[in-house]
DOGULUM-839662 format. One record per residue (C-alpha): z, x, y; residue in three letters. Coordinates in steps of 0.2 Angstrom, whole numbers, plus 5000, padded with zeros to 4 digits. Example, Ala and Ser with C-alpha at 12.3 -4.5 7.8 and 13.67 -1.06 7.14 Angstrom:
residues 2
503950624978ala503650684995ser
***
This chain:
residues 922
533152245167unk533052245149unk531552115147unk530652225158unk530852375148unk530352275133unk528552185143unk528352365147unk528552435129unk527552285123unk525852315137unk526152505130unk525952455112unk524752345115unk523552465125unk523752595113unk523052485099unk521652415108unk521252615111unk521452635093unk520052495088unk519052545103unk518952725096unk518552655079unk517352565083unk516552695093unk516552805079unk515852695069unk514452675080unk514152835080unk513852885061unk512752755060unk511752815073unk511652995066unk511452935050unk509852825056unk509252965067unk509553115053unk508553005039unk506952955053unk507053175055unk506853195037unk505353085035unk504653155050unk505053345041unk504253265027unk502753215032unk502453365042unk502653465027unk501353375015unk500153315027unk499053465033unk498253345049unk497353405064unk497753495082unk499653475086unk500253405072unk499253565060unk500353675071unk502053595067unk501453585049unk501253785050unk502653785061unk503853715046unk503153785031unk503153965040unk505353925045unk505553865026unk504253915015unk504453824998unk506153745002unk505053635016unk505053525001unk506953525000unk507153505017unk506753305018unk507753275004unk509153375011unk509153275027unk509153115020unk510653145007unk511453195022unk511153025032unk511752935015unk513453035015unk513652985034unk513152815033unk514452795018unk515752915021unk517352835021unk518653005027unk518753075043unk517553195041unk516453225059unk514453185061unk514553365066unk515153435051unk513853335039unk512553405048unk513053595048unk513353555031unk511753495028unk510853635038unk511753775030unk511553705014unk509353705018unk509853905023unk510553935006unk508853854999unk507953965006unk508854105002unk508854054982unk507054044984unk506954214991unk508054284978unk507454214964unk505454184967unk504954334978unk504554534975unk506154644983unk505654695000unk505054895000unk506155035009unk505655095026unk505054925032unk505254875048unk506254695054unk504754655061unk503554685046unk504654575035unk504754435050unk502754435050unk502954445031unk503954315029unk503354185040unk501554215033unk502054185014unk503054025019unk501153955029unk500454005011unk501953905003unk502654054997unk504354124996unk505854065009unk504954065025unk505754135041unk507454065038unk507754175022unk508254335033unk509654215037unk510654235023unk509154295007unk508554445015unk510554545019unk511154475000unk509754554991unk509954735004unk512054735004unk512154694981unk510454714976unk509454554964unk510654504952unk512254514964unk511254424977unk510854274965unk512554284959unk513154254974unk512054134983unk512454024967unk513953994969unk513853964989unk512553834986unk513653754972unk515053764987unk514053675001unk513553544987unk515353514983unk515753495002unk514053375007unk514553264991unk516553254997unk516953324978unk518153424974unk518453534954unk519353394948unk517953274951unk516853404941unk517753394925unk518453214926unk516653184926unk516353294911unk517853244902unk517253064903unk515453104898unk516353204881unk517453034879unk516052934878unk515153024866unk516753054852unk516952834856unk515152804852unk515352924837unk516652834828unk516152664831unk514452734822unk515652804809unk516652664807unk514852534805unk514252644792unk515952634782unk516052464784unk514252434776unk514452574763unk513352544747unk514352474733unk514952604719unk515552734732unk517352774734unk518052734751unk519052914757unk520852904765unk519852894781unk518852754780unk520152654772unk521052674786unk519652644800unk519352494788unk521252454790unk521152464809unk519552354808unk520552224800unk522152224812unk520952224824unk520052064818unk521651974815unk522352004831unk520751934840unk520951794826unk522751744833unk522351754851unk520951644846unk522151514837unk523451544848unk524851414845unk525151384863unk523651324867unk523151154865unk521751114855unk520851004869unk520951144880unk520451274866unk518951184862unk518451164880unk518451344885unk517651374870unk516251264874unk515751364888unk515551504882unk514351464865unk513651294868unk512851274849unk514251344840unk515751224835unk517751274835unk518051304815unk519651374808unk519751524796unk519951424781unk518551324784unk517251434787unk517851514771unk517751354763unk516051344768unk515251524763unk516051464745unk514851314742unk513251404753unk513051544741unk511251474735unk510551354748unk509051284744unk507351304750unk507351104759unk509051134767unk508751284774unk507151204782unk508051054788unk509851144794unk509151344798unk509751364817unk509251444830unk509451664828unk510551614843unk511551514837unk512051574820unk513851574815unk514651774817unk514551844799unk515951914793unk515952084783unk516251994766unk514551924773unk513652074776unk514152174761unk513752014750unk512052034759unk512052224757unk512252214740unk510952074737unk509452164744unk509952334736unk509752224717unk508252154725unk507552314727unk508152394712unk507152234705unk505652264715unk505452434708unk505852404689unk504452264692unk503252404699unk503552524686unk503152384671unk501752344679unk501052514679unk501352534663unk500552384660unk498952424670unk498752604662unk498952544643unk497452424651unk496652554655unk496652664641unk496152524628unk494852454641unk493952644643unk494452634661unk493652754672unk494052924679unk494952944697unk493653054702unk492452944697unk493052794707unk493352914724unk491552964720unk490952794721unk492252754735unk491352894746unk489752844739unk489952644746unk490752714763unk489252834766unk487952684763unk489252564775unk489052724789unk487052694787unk486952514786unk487952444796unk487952264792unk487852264774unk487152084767unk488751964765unk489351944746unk490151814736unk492051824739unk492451734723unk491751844709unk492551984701unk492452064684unk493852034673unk493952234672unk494152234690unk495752134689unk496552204675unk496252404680unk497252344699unk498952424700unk499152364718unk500752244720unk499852144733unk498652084723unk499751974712unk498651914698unk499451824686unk498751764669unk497951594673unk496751684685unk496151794672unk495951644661unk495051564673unk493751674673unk493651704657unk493351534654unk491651534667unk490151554657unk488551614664unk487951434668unk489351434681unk489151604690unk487251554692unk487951374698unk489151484710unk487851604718unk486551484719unk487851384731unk488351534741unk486651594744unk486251534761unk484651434766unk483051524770unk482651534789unk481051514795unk481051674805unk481651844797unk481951964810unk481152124805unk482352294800unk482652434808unk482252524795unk480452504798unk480352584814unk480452784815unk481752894823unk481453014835unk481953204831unk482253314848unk483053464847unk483653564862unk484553714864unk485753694877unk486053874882unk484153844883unk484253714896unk485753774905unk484553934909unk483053834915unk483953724925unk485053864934unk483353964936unk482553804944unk483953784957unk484253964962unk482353944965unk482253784975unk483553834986unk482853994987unk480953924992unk481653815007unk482853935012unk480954055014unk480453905025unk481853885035unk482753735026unk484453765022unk485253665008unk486353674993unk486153594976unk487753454974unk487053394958unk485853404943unk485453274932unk484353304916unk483253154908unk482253164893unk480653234902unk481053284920unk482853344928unk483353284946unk483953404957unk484953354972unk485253454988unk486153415000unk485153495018unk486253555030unk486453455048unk485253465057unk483853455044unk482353325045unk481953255028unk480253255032unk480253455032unk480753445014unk479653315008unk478253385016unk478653555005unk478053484987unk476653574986unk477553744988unk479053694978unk477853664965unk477053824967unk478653944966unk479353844951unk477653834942unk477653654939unk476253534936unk476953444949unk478653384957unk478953214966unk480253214980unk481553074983unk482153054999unk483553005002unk484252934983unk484752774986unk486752784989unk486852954990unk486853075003unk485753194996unk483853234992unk483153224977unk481853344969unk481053294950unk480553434942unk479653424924unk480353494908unk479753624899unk480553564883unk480253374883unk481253224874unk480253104862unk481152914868unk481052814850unk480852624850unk482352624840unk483452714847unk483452564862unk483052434851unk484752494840unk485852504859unk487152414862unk486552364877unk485152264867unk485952184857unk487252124871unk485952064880unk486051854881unk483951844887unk483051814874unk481551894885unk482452074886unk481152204881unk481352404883unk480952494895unk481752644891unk482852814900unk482852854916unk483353034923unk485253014919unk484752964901unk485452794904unk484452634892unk483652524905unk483152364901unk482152224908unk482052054907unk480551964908unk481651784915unk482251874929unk480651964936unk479651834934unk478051904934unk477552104930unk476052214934unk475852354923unk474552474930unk474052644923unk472452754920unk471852804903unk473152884891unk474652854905unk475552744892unk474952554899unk474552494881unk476152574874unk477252494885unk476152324885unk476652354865unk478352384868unk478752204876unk477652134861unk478852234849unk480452184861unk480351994859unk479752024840unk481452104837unk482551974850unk481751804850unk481151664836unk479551574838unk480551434842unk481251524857unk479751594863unk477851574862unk476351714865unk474651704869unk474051874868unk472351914881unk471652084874unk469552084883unk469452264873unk469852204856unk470752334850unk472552334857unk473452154851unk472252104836unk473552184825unk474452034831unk473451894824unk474251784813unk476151804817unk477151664821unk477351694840unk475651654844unk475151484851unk473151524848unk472351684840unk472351814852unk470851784861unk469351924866unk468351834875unk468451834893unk467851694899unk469051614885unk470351704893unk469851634910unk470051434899unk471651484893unk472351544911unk471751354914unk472651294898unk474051374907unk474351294923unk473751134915unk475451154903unk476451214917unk475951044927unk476550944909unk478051044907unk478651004927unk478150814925unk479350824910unk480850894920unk480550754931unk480750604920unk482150704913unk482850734930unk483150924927unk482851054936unk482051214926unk481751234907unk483451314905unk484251124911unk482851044898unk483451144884unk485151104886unk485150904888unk483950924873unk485350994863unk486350854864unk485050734867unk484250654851unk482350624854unk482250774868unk481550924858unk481551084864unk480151194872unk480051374870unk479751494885unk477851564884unk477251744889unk475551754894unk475051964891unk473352014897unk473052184892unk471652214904unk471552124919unk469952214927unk468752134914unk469251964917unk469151964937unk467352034933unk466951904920unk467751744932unk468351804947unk469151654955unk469451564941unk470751704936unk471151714953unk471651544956unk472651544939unk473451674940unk474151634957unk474751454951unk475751504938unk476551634947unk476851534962unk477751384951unk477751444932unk479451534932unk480451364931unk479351294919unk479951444909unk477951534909unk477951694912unk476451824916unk476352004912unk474752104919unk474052264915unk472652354922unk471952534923unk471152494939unk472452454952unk471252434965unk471152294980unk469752204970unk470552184954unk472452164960unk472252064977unk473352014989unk473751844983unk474051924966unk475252044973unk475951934984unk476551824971unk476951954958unk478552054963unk478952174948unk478052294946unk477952424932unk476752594940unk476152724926unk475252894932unk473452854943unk472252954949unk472652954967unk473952904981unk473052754987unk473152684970unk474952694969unk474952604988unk474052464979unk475452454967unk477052504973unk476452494992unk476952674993unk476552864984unk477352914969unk476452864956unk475153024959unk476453134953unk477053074937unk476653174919unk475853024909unk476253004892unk477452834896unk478252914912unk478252794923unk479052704938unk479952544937unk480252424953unk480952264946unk481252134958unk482452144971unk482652344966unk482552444985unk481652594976unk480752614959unk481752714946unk480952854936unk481052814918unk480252874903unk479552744892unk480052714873unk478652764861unk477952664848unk476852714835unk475452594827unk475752624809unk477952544815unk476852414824unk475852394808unk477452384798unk478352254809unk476852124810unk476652154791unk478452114788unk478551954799unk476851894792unk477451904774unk479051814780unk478151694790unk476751624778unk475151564781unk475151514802unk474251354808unk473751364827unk473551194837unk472051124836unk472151034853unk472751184863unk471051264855unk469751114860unk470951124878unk470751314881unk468651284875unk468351124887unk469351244902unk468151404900unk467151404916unk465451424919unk464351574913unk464251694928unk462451704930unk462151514926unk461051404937unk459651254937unk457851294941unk456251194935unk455151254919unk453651094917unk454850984925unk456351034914unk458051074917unk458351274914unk459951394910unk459551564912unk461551594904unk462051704889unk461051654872unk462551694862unk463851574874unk462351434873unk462251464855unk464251444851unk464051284862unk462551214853unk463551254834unk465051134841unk463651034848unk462951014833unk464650984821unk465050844832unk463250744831unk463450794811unk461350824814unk460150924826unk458450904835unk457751004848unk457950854860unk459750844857unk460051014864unk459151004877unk460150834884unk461550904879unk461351074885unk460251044899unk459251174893unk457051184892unk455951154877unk455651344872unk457451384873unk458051244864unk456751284851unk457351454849unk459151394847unk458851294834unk457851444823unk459351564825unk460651414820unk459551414806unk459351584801unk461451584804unk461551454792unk462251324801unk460751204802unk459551154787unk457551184785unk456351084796unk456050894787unk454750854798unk455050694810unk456750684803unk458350794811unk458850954803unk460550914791unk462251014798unk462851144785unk464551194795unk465851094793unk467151064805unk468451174797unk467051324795unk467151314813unk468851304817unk469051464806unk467451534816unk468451514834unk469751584826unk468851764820unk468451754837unk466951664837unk465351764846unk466051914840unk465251884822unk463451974819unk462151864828unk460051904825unk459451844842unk457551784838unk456251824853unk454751704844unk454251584858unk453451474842unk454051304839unk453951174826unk453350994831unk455050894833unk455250714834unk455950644849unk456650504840unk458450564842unk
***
């Protein structure tokens, strides 16, 4: 009977502990449940609140800020502490009671928001007016939201403001107290430690600054006995270290754990050992200094020892200091030293000369004045005695010796100074240009708004001579009913004209140039003096200048290949021809690149004759032009049979294996610039034709470049093949939208001002971009060429590239055989048959009347004629009778002829159809 009692008791005991663990594990279940499902609630609360979203979700976003107001941002947070405090909770506290604690806490947010941050509510309003009220002000993110007439709203009625915040205070301090599971004690444990802290930290900063005290200062009752304390404290630590019942196997071993680097050493002998290190040498600290790591604990004998040393090497420092002061103002006075104000003067003086030039020319480092040295009262300068002998002892024989060696070798190219190019002075009022440009845009809009087109500006950008405004039209709106509107826009904003860009590339808007009426002078210098130039690693960048949001735009000559500047007359073509000149002038050697100038009317590159850059004097003549196009390709053909045997691939490979390559010299990249390309297809068509298309077909890899410029952009003067093969383009103002067709191959160009503004289309660009062109004077071109002929010498041109370009120049245009009694007769220019018949005649050293006419295939009577006005010319002797005429001109008088341009000397053309007997003997 008994053992069944006690099986039953047992099955009890044993039931009632599995129900136990059961409802454990249950409840632990469920916290973490709540506490996962309360924290997703808060994020959700949270996103709500601070994303505005669309459709349902916009609602629930009004929906919670119009219940919370401004504590909507408390909320989340709220939640989610609450979720922490479940997940962790470690009493008996219910998931129900967290979460009315939490909830009641977000209630008593609220209400502190509406006590503290919102007007009192006005008598005699009605609970529904302040349910509206409030709801409203929470969407706005104002007050408490709904939820403050909760517990906000009956506080402030029932005590008023201040016993309302009184009040929800200390609720909210309660509810803290109960979601945290803290009680008062916590509080001020937790303060009580905090205070304890900081009176520990206090006297260990007490007792470090009585231990280090400075020599000489008595030691109060109160440090002697911290210092005391210090010293029990040490000796204590000491016997636990050298504890008697530990072996010293064992001691060593622990210790060995702990600091690898440092050995186990007694008191006595690390005593021993500060003793005889008091003055290490310079060679055992080197050899023995160890590691910062691994340094041996200093004791405070040590650190007052050290204390003491630096405060005598101070006091050392400063008696030093003060002798050598005194020794530099009795200097001084004997010496006649000069003034403060004098020296800052100068100071101020140098530094205001540094701000203009820049990059002052190096000096010698090594040679100062005695005076100099003497009258320093800096410590870090450190001159002792001997220096000053030294220099005493070097006589003038020496400086010389010494400056003759620290000049530098001359170069053979001197770029030229910036100095000799002007700066521009522009001065605009900004209230001035804020007016305009607010006037211009209240008109635009206003003008297509007349017409139907509704837009708004988004943007204004102001360049140098024309401001860009962009509208954006509304949907809906064809861009074709704004573009086709220039007219008009021009007429209601009075402008000479405006040129519409639509759309601007990467942009959703429209743009609309409108000139200035105050417009902006763009200096050579001031892009030649850029940043961006002198960054620039081509040496084929030239300036092109600022486009509509004053950036400096630059081109590069190697990348475009090829460039066709066209333009009418006084639209800036030979200013901008002259500002790649002046580019390449200021950024490239003639050893890095070559010129050969083309200039059919004379005037624009002959100011360039005789600088370094040139491969052969600028040439005039057109049909010479057409022979040096010829030279060209014939040179572009050399140059690729060249990269062959030297298995590269462009110029740029070449120049590189010739730079480490004895025997391989480098070649230099050549620009050919032809200032008028109109006359030249008139002189030699195809010639120039076929040329010009070579060498923009293949030239760019030989490192041969073409720039073009014409102010007749027509189908007959640039052709198809020409523009085919030429893909920049640079478009100045022309007379008519078919013109801009043939450059741009669309309009645009019609509508630009002149006077440099132009539109750029580089290769590869989608669109041209509207720049205004850099302006260059003649008399800073005048200056430059004069500076870099005086630098550069007397220039010697290549006397084969010369006879190359003269054997290429093609036949006269009107030039063909016909019979005169049975003789062969050129009805060509006299002047061209005469310049032959001159090189004719140096060659054969004597000339007959026969001789010209088997040379030059030319009749009797014209020969005849030839040789009468070589004679008058002065290039040809008298007539001897049977025997030929003597040559006067000698082969360097003709050289120096072709060089001055040859024909374009005074020539007396003689019509007499009289002839002198002349022997056929020759």
């Amino acid at each position: 009977m008994a053992q069944s009692r006690k099986s039953s008791s047992t099955k009890k005991t044993t039931s009632s502990g599995r129900s136990s663990s059961s409802g454990k594990s249950s409840n632990g279940t469920d916290k973490v449940l709540w506490s996962t499902v309360i924290f997703a609630v808060g994020i959700l609360i949270a996103a709500f609140a601070f994303i505005e979203g669309e459709s349902a979700w916009l609602a629930i976003h009004n929906l919670i800020l119009g219940l919370f107001g401004i504590a909507s941002v408390l909320v989340p947070v709220v939640l989610i502490y609450a979720s922490v405090m479940i997940a962790t909770d470690k009493t008996c506290s219910t998931v129900a009671g967290k979460v009315i604690q939490g909830l009641v806490l977000v209630l008593l947010f609220c209400a502190v928001i509406e006590i503290f941050f919102s007007d009192p509510i006005e008598e005699g309003v009605t609970l529904g007016k302040i349910v509206t009220d409030l709801y409203e002000n929470g969407k706005e993110f104002k007050g408490g939201g709904l939820f403050s007439i909760v517990i906000g709203v009956p506080l402030a009625k029932l005590f008023g403001k201040v016993g309302a915040a009184v009040i929800i205070v200390l609720l909210t301090f309660v509810f803290i107290m109960l979601l945290a599971n803290k009680t008062i004690v916590d509080v001020f444990r937790f303060f009580r430690n905090m205070v304890r802290e900081a009176n520990s930290a206090r006297a260990e900063y007490v007792e470090t600054e009585d231990f280090v005290s400075p020599p000489g200062i008595a030691k109060t009752k109160k440090n002697k006995k911290a210092a005391a304390k210090a010293k029990n404290d040490k000796a204590a630590a000491s016997e636990k270290v050298h504890n008697s019942d530990v072996p010293v196997e064992i001691a060593e071993k622990n210790r060995s754990k702990f600091n690898i680097d440092i050995p186990f050493f007694t008191e006595k002998k690390n005593t021993d050992n500060d003793k005889n290190a008091v003055e290490p040498t310079a060679s055992i600290e080197e050899a023995n200094s160890p590691a910062p790591i691994a340094e041996k604990p200093k004791t405070q004998t040590d650190i007052e020892a050290e204390k003491i040393a630096k405060q005598i090497e101070k006091q050392e420092a400063e008696k030093l200091a003060i002798r050598e002061a005194a020794k530099a103002k009795s200097t001084s006075e004997k010496d006649g030293g000069s003034d403060l104000s004098a020296i800052i003067k100068k100071a101020a003086t140098k530094a205001a000369e540094d701000s203009k030039n820049p990059t002052p020319p190096p000096k010698s480092p090594s040679l100062f004045k005695k005076s100099d040295k003497k009258t320093s009262t800096l410590a870090s300068n450190e001159i002792t005695g001997d220096e000053d002998l030294e220099l005493e002892a070097m006589t003038a024989q020496d400086i010389q010796n010494e400056i003759v060696e620290n000049v530098p070798a001359p170069v053979e190219y001197v770029f030229p100074p910036l100095d000799l190019l002007n700066v521009a002075h522009n001065e605009v009022n900004a209230e001035d240009a804020a007016a305009e440009m607010q006037q211009n845009a209240d008109t635009l809009v206003e003008t297509l708004k007349s017409f139907g087109v509704m837009t708004r500006i988004v943007d204004i950008h102001r360049g140098p001579t024309v401001t860009r405004y962009e509208l954006q039209p509304n949907a809906g709106v064809k861009i074709s009913k704004i573009t086709g509107l220039a007219d008009d826009i021009a007429l209601n904003l009075a402008a000479e004209s405006v040129r519409i860009e639509a759309p601007i590339p990467g942009k959703a808007a429209v743009g609309i140039e409108v000139p200035n009426r105050v417009k902006d002078t763009v200096s050579f210098r001031e892009i030649i003096d850029s940043d961006e130039f002198r960054n620039a690693k081509s040496k084929l960048t030239f300036v092109v200048g600022k486009n509509i949001d004053g950036q400096i735009i630059l081109g590069d000559i190697a990348k475009l290949p090829h460039i066709i500047i066209a333009g009418t007359t006084g639209s800036g073509k030979s200013v901008c021809t002259n500002g790649i000149i002046m580019s390449i002038l200021y950024n490239a050697t003639p050893d890095e690149v070559r010129l050969v100038l083309i200039d059919p009317k004379i005037v624009e590159f002959k100011i360039y004759d005789g600088i370094p850059h040139l491969l052969i004097p600028v040439v005039t003549d057109s049909r010479k032009a057409a022979g040096a196009l010829a030279w060209a390709v014939q040179e572009m053909l050399k140059r690729y049979k060249l990269f062959a045997d030297n298995s590269v691939r462009d110029i740029g490979d070449y120049n590189e294996k010739a730079a480490v390559t004895d025997g391989i010299d480098p070649l230099p990249r050549i620009v050919i610039i032809i200032d008028e390309l109109a006359d030249l297809m008139m002189a030699a068509a195809s010639e120039v034709e076929d040329s010009i298309c070579r060498l923009a077909q293949m030239a760019r890899a030989a490192g041969m470049h073409l720039v073009i410029a014409t102010q007749r952009p027509t189908v007959d003067v640039i052709t198809g093949l020409i523009k085919a093969n030429i893909p920049s383009r640079i478009a100045l103002k022309v007379s008519s939208g078919v013109d801009s067709r043939a450059i741009l191959d669309r309009v645009g160009a019609e509508k630009l001002l002149g006077y440099g503004d132009l539109l750029y289309a580089p290769n590869g660009a989608p669109k041209p971009v509207r720049v205004q062109n850099c302006f260059t004077t003649s008399k800073e071109i005048a200056a430059t060429v004069d500076f870099i002929k005086n630098g550069a010498g007397n220039v010697s041109y290549d006397d084969t590239i010369i006879r190359e370009i003269e054997n290429a120049i093609p036949a006269p245009k009107g030039e063909k055989n016909s019979s005169d009694n049975d003789k062969n007769y050129a009805e060509g220019s006299d002047e061209d048959l005469i310049e032959r018949a001159i090189e004719c005649s140096v060659d054969a050293g004597q000339i007959s009347v026969s001789y010209l006419q088997r040379k030059l295939k030319l009749g009797y009577a014209r020969a005849a004629r030839i040789v009468d006005e070589l004679e008058e010319m002065g290039v040809v002797g008298p007539y001897e009778g049977a025997k030929p005429r003597q040559v006067l001109m000698t082969r360097e008088m003709l050289l120096q002829r072709k060089l001055n341009g040859g024909s374009g000397l005074g020539i007396g053309i003689a019509d007499t159809e009289d002839a002198e007997p002349i022997s056929d003997d020759t």
